[in-house]
C-alpha positions in Angstrom: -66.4 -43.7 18.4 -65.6 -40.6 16.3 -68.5 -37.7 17.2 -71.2 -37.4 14.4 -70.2 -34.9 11.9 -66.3 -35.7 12.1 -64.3 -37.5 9.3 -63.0 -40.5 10.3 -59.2 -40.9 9.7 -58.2 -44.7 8.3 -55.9 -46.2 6.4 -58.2 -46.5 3.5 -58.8 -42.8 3.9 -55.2 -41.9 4.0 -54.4 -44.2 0.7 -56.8 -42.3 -0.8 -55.7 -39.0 -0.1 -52.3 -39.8 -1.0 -53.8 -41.8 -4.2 -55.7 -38.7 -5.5 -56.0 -38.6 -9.3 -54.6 -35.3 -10.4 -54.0 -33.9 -14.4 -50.1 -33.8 -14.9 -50.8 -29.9 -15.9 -52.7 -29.7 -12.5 -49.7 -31.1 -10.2 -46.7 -29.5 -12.0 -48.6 -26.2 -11.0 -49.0 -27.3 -7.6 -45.3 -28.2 -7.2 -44.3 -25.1 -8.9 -46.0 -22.9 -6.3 -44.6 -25.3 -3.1 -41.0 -24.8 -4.6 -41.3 -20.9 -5.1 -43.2 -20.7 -1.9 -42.5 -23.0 0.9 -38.8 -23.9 -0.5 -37.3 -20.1 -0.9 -38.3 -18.3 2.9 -35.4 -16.9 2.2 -35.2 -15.6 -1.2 -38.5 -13.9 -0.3 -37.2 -12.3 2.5 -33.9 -10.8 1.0 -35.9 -9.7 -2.1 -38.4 -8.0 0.0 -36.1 -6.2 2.3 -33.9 -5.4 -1.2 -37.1 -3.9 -2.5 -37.7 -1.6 0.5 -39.5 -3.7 2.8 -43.1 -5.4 3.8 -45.6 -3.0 3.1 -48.9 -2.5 1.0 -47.3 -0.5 -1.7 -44.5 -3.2 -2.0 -46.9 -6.3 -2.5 -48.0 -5.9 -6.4 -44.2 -5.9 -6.8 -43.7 -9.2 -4.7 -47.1 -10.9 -6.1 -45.5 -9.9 -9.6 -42.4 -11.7 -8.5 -43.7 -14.5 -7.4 -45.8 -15.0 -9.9 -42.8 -14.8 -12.5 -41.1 -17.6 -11.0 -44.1 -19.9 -10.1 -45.1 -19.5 -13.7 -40.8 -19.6 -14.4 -40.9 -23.3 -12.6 -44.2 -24.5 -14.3 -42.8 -23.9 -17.4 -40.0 -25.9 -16.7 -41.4 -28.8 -15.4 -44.3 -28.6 -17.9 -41.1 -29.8 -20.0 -40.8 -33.4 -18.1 -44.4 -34.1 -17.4 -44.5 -37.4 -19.6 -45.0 -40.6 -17.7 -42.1 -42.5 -16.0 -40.2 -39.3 -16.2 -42.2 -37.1 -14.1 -42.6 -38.5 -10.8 -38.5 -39.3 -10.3 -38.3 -35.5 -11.1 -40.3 -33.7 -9.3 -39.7 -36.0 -6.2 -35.6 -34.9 -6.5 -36.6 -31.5 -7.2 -39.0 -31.2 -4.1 -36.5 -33.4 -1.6 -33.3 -31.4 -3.2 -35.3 -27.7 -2.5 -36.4 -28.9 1.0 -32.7 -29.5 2.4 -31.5 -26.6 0.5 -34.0 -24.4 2.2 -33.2 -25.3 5.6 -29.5 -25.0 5.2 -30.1 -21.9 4.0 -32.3 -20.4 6.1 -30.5 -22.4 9.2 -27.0 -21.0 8.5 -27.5 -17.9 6.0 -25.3 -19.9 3.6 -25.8 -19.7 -0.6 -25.6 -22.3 -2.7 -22.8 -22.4 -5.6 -20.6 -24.5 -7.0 -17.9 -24.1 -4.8 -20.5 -25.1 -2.1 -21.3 -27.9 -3.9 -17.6 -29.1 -4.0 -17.5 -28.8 -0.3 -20.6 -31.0 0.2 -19.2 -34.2 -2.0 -15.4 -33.0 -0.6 -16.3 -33.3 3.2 -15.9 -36.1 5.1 -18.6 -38.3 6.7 -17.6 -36.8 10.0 -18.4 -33.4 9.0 -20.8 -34.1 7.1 -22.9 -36.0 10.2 -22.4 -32.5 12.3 -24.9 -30.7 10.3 -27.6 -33.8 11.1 -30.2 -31.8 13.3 -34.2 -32.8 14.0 -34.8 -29.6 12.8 -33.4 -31.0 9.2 -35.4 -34.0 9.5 -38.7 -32.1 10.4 -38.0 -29.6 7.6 -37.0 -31.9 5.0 -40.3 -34.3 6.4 -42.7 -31.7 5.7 -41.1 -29.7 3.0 -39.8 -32.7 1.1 -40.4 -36.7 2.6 -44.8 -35.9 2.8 -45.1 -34.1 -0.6 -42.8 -36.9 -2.5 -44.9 -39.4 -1.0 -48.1 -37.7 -2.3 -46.9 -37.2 -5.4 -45.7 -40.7 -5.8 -48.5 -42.1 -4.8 -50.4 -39.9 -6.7 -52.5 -41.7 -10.2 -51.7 -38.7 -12.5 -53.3 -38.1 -15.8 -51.2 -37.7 -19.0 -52.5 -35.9 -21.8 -51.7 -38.3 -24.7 -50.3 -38.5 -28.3 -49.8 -35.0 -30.2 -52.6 -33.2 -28.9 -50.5 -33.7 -25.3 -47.6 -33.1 -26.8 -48.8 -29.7 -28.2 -50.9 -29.3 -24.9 -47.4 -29.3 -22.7 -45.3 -27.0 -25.0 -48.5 -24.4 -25.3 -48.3 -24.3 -21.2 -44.8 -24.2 -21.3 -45.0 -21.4 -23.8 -47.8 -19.7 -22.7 -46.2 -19.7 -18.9 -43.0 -18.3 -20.0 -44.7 -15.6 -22.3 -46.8 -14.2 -19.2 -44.1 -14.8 -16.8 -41.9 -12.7 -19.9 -44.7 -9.8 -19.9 -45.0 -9.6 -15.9 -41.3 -9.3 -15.9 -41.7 -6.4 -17.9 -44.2 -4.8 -15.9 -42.1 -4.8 -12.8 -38.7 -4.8 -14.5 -38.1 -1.1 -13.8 -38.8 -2.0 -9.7 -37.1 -5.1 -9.8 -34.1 -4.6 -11.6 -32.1 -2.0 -8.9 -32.7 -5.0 -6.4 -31.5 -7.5 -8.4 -28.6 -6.0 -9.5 -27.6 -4.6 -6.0 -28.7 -8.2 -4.5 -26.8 -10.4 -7.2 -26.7 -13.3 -4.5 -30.7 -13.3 -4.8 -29.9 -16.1 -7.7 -27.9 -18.1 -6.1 -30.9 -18.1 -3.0 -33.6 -19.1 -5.7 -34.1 -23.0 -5.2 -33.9 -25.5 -6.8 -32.3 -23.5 -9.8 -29.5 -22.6 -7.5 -28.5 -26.5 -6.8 -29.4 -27.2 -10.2 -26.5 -24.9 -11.3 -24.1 -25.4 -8.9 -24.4 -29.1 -9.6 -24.0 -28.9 -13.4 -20.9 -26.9 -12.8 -19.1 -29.3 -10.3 -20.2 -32.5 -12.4 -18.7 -30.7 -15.4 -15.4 -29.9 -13.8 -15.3 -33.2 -12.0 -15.9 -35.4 -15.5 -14.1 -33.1 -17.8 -11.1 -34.7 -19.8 -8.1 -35.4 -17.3 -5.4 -33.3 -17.5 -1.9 -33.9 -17.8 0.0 -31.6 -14.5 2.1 -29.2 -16.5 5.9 -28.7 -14.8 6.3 -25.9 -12.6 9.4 -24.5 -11.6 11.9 -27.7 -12.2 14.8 -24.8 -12.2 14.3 -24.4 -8.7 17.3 -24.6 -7.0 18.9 -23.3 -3.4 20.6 -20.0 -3.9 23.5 -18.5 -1.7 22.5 -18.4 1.9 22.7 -22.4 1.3 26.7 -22.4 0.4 28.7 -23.8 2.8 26.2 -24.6 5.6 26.1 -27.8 7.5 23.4 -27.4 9.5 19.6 -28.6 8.5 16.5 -26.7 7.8 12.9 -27.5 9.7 10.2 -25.1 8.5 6.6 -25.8 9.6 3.7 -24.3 7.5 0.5 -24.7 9.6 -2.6 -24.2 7.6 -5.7 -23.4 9.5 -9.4 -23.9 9.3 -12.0 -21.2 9.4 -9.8 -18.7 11.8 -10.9 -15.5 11.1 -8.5 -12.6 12.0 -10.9 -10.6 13.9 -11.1 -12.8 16.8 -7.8 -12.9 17.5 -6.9 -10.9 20.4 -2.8 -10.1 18.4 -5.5 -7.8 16.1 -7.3 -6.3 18.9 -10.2 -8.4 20.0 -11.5 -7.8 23.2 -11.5 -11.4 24.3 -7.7 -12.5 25.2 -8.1 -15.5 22.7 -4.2 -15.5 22.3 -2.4 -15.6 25.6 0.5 -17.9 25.3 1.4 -16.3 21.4 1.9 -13.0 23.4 4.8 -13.9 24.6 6.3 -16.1 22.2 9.5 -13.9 21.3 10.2 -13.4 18.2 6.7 -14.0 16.4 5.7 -11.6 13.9 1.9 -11.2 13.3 0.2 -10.1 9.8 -3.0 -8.5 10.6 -4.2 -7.3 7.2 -4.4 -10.3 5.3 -7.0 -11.6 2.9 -7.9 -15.3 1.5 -8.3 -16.3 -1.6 -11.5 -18.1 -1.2 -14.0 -18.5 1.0 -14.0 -22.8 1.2 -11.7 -25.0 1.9 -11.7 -26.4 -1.4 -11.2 -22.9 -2.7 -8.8 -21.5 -0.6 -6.1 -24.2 0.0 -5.2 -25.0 -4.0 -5.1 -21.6 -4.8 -3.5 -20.0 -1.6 -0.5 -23.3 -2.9 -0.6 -22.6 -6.7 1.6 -19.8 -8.5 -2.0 -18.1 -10.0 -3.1 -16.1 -7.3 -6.8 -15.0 -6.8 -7.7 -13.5 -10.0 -6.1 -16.0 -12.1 -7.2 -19.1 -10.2 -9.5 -21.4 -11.5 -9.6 -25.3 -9.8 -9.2 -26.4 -13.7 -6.1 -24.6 -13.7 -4.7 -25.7 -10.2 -5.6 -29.2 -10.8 -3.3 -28.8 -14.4 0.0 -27.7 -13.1 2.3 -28.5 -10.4 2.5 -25.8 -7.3 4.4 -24.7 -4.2 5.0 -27.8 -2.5 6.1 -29.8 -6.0 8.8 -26.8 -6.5 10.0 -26.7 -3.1 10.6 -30.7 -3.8 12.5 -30.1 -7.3 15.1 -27.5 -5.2 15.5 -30.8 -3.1 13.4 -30.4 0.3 11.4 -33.6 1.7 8.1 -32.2 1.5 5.3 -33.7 4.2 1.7 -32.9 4.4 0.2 -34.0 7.4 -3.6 -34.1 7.7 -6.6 -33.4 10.7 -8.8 -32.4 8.2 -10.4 -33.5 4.8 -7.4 -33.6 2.9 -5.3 -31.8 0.7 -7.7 -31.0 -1.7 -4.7 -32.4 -4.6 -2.4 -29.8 -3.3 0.1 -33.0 -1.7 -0.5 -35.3 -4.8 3.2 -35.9 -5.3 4.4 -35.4 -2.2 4.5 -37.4 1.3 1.4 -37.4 2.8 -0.5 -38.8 7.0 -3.9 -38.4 7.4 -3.9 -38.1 11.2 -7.5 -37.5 11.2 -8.6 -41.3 12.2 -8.3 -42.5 15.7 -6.2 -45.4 15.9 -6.4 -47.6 18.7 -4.1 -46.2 20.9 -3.9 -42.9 19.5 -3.7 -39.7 21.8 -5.6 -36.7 21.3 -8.7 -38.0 19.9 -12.2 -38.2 21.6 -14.7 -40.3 20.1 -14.6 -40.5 16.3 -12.1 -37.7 15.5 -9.0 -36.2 16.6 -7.8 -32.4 18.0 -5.1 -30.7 16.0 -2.1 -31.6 19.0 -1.7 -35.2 17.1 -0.7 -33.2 14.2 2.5 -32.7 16.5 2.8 -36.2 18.1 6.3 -37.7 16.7 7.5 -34.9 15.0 11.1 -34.4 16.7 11.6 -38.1 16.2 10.9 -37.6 12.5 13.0 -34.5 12.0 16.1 -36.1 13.9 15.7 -39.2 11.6 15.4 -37.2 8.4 19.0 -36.0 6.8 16.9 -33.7 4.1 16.3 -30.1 4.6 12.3 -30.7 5.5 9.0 -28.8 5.1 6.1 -30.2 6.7 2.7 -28.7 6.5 0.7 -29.1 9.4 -3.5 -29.1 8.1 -5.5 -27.9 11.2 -9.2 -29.1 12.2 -9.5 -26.0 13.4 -12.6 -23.8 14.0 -14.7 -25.8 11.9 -18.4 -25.8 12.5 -21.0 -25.6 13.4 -19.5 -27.8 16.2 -17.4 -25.5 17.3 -17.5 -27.0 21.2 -15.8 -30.8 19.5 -12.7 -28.7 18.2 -11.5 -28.1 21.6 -10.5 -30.4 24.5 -12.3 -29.8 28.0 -9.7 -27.9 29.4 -10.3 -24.7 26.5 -13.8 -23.7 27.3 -12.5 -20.7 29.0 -15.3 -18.6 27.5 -19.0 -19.2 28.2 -21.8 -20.2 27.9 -21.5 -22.3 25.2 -23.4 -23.6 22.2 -23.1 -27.1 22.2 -25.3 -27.9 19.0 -25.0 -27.9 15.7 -28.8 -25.9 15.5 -28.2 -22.5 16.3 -31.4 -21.7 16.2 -31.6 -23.6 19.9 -28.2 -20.8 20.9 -27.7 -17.2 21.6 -25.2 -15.8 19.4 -23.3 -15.0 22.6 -23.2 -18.8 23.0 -21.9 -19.4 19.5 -19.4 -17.0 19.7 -17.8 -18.1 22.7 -17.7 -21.6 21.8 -15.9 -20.4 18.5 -13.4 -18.3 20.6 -12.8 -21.2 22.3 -11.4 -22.6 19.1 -9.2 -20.0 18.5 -8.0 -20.0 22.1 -7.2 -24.0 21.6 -5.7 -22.6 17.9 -3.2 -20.4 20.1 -1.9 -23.2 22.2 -1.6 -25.5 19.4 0.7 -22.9 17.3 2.6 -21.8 20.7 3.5 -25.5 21.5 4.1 -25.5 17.7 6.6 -22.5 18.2 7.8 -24.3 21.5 8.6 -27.8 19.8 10.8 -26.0 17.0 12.5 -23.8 19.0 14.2 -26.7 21.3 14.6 -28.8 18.2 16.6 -26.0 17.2 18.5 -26.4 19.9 19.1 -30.0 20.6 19.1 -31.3 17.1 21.3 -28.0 16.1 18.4 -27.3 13.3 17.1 -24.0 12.0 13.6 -23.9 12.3 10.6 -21.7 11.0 7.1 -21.6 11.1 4.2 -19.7 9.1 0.9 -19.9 9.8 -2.5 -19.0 8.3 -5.6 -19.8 7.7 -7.5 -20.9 4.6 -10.5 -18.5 5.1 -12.9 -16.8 7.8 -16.1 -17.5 9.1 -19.1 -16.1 9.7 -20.8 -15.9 13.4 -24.2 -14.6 12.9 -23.3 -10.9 11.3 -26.1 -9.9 9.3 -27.9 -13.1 10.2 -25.0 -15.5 8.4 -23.5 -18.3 10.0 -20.4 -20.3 8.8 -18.5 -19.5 5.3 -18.5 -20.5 1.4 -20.5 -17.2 0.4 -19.8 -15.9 -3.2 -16.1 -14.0 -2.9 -17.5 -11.0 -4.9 -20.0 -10.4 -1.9 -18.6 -12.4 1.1 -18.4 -10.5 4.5 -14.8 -9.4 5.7 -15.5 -12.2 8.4 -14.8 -14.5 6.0 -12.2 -13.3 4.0 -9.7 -11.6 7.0 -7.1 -14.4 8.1 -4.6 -14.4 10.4 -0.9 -15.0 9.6 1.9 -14.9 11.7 5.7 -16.1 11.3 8.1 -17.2 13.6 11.8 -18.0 12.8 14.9 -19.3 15.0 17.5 -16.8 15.7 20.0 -19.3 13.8 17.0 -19.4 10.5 16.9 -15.6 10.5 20.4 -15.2 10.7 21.5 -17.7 8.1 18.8 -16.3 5.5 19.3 -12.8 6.1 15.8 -11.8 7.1 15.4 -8.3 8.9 12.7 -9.0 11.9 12.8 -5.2 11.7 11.7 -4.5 8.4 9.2 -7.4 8.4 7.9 -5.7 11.9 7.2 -2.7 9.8 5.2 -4.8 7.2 3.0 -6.6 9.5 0.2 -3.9 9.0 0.2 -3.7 5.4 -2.4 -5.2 3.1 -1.0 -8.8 2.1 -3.3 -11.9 1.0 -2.9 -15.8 0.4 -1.3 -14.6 -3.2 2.0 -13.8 -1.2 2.3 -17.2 -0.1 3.2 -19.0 -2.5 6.4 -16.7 -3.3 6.9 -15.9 0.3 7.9 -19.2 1.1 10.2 -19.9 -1.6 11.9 -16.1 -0.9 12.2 -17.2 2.9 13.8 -20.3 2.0 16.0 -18.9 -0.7 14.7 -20.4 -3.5 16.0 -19.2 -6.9 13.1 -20.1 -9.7 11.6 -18.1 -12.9 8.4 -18.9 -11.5 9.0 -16.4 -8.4 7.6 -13.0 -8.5 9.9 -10.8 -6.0 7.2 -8.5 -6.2 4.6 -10.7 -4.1 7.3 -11.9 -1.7 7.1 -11.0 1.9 10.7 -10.8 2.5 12.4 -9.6 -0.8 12.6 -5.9 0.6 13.4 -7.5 4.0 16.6 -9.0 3.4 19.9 -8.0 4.0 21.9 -7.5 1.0 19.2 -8.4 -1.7 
């Protein structure tokens, strides 16, 4: 019995407190305050350190702010508060804010449209990694209990033209003040906004609600027909007269960044067994073109290069791998990731990403990068074509770093084990992450290892190039993972590695100085010399090759 003086919890009295009759004017206010407040920890916190920090001269300019967007957000959904419309609104908006927030605050991340990609674009593997009870609890409270309230709740609807005239005077009336308070504080705001320019892209929902309109537009635009690209592509002179085949290997990585490569310095010996592979040549200056998967690999294979990429334009014209088929190479792209995000649309493609049931290298529901390897001197002693196969790693792609890796890499520890970091030091992440790289090191030496005596017993000239298709982020500023806005992402997530390894026989037959590119290997290069390195290493002659962006043009003998 419940001590006098104490409410008594039922059923009846929870159906009535989620049953509460509320004006429509009274609950979009209410909602507008929970998304600016409890939805955007984050925004407030960057704004206030942008704005010099927490203190009590600083807090008219942070009331004004918030202020401005609650009253922002009530003007908005003012807009839809008309019955059957309002309720499936404000329940999406409210559910949508609460998972942005935590992935936000959980892994310093910002929401765009090239985030958005990467959300419908990953697979269901991936996808279950970033499951926590941290993102149930914070979507339950932020999102699950405040949609059931409001769903349950008997709203009043102002009626007929006197409502009508009701919402757009609130509407009105809530921009106008939210227009003059902007004013007020414009002069104190402005320097952080425009020195902070990802503070709109940390603003939910409006963030999400962007980013979505701008990947459902790409996505349902008209189809477009794939223009040509470089059908004149033919084998120049260093292909006269020559009997024996070509092998080259282009490994593309996922979410190496340079700096934790011990080849560029890193204090951790995270490459051992490249070391000593003779002969390799590592790029240590190298930028990506995006900061996404999605980003990243179409453009690092298309002829636009970074400032003239667009995904409209990559998905409208041919790219590398369709011109290195037209000068007459068999062209395979085989897959431990999500894909080829288009790039292999016309060409030969293995998703070894699945385990089979009697498939090596896998553990559980996915696979390490070794079975990208797994039957690939049968295939190139069966082939009679001159071949290029691109090899699409897993990776170090988190958070769970630790399920990249077999046992037998956790050389570095401790390590974080979960996908919440908040449960890890940022020792423990890092070392887990190394441990990637470390397994990245062995995969590319026994890469190196494979072509080299293929070379030898099949009496093929082989070659590989490596890099990856962006960086990552390990806790640097508070940011975890990648995908921030190029114009302000961190050098962790734009510095690559790339390295290049040739037979003696490949070198020789194609003229490339290891000398001259030895002296290169320093210099500032990026994804955009990709696309015409290749075809200069493999002696491709095409109008659509700039000698300027490729690699090897200065580096070979006679050219």
């Amino acid at each position: 019995m419940a001590a006098p003086g104490h409410p008594v919890f039922t059923d009846t009295s929870l159906d009535k407190f989620f049953a509460r009759r509320i004006s429509a004017p009274l609950l979009t206010l209410a909602v507008a305050t929970l998304l600016a407040a409890a939805g955007n920890l984050k925004f407030w916190s960057t704004l206030t350190a942008a704005a010099g920090g927490l203190s009590l001269a600083h807090l008219p300019l942070l009331a004004g702010a918030f202020l401005i967007i609650v009253l922002f957000f009530n003007a908005c959904l003012t807009l839809a508060s008309f019955r059957f419309v309002a309720k499936p609104v404000l329940i999406v908006l409210v559910l949508m804010a609460s998972a942005a927030s935590y992935f936000i605050a959980a892994y310093g991340i910002v929401i765009d449209r090239a985030m958005i990609q990467n959300v419908f674009e990953t697979d269901v593997r991936e996808a279950t990694e970033l499951f926590s009870w941290h993102l149930v609890l914070t979507v339950g409270l932020l999102g699950l209990l405040p949609s059931i309230w409001i769903a349950r709740a008997e709203i009043r609807f102002p009626q007929g033209l006197r409502g009508l005239l009701g919402r757009v005077g609130i509407a009105g009336g809530s921009l106008l003040l939210a227009g003059l308070l902007l004013m007020i504080f414009f002069k104190s705001l402005a320097p952080a906004l425009r020195e902070h320019r990802e503070l709109r892209l940390l603003l939910t929902p409006t963030n999400t609600i962007q980013a979505l309109h701008g990947y459902l537009r790409s996505k349902w635009s008209t189809p477009v027909v794939v223009a040509p690209l470089g059908r004149d592509a033919m084998k120049g002179a260093a292909w006269r007269g020559q009997a024996r085949r070509t092998v080259t290997v282009i490994v593309v990585g996922e979410t190496a960044r340079a700096m934790n490569f011990s080849l560029n310095g890193y204090k951790r010996e995270t490459n051992p067994l490249l070391a000593r592979q003779q002969g390799l040549i590592n790029f240590s200056n190298v930028s990506s073109c995006g900061t996404a998967t999605a980003v990243s690999v179409p453009c690092v294979f298309s002829a636009f290069g970074q400032d003239n990429y667009s995904e409209a334009k990559a998905s409208s014209q041919e790219g590398l791998l369709d011109v290195l088929a037209h000068a007459g190479f068999s062209v395979l792209w085989r897959d431990n990731n999500s894909g080829c995000k288009g790039v292999c649309a016309r060409v030969a493609y293995e998703d070894l990403s699945q385990p089979g049931p009697n498939a090596r290298f896998c553990e559980g529901d996915e696979c390490y990068d070794e079975r990208l390897l797994e039957g690939l001197p049968e295939l190139i002693r069966k082939s009679t074509k001159d071949l290029v196969i691109v090899l699409h790693q897993k990776g170090s792609h988190g958070p769970a770093y630790a399920k990249r890796y077999p046992q037998g890499f956790g050389r570095f520890s401790p390590v974080c084990d979960s996908i919440e970091f908040e449960k890890c030091s940022r020792d423990s992440i890092v070392a887990a992450y190394d441990n990637t790289i470390l397994y990245t090191d062995y995969f590319l030496s026994k890469t190196i290892d494979l072509l080299r005596d293929t070379a030898a017993s099949e009496g093929v000239d082989t070659a590989m190039l490596y890099f990856s298709d962006h960086g990552e982020s390990l806790g640097e500023n508070n940011l975890y993972l990648h995908g921030a806005p190029y114009m302000f992402a961190p050098a962790e997530q734009t510095r690559v590695p790339m390295m290049l390894w040739m037979s003696d026989h490949f070198s020789e037959r194609f003229r490339i100085d290891r000398t001259c590119l030895m002296a290169r290997r320093t210099e500032p290069l990026s994804h955009d010399n990709v696309f015409h390195s290749v075809l200069g290493l493999l002696d491709v002659n095409t109008a659509v090759l700039n000698p300027k962006l490729d690699l090897f043009h200065a580096c070979t003998r006679g050219s």
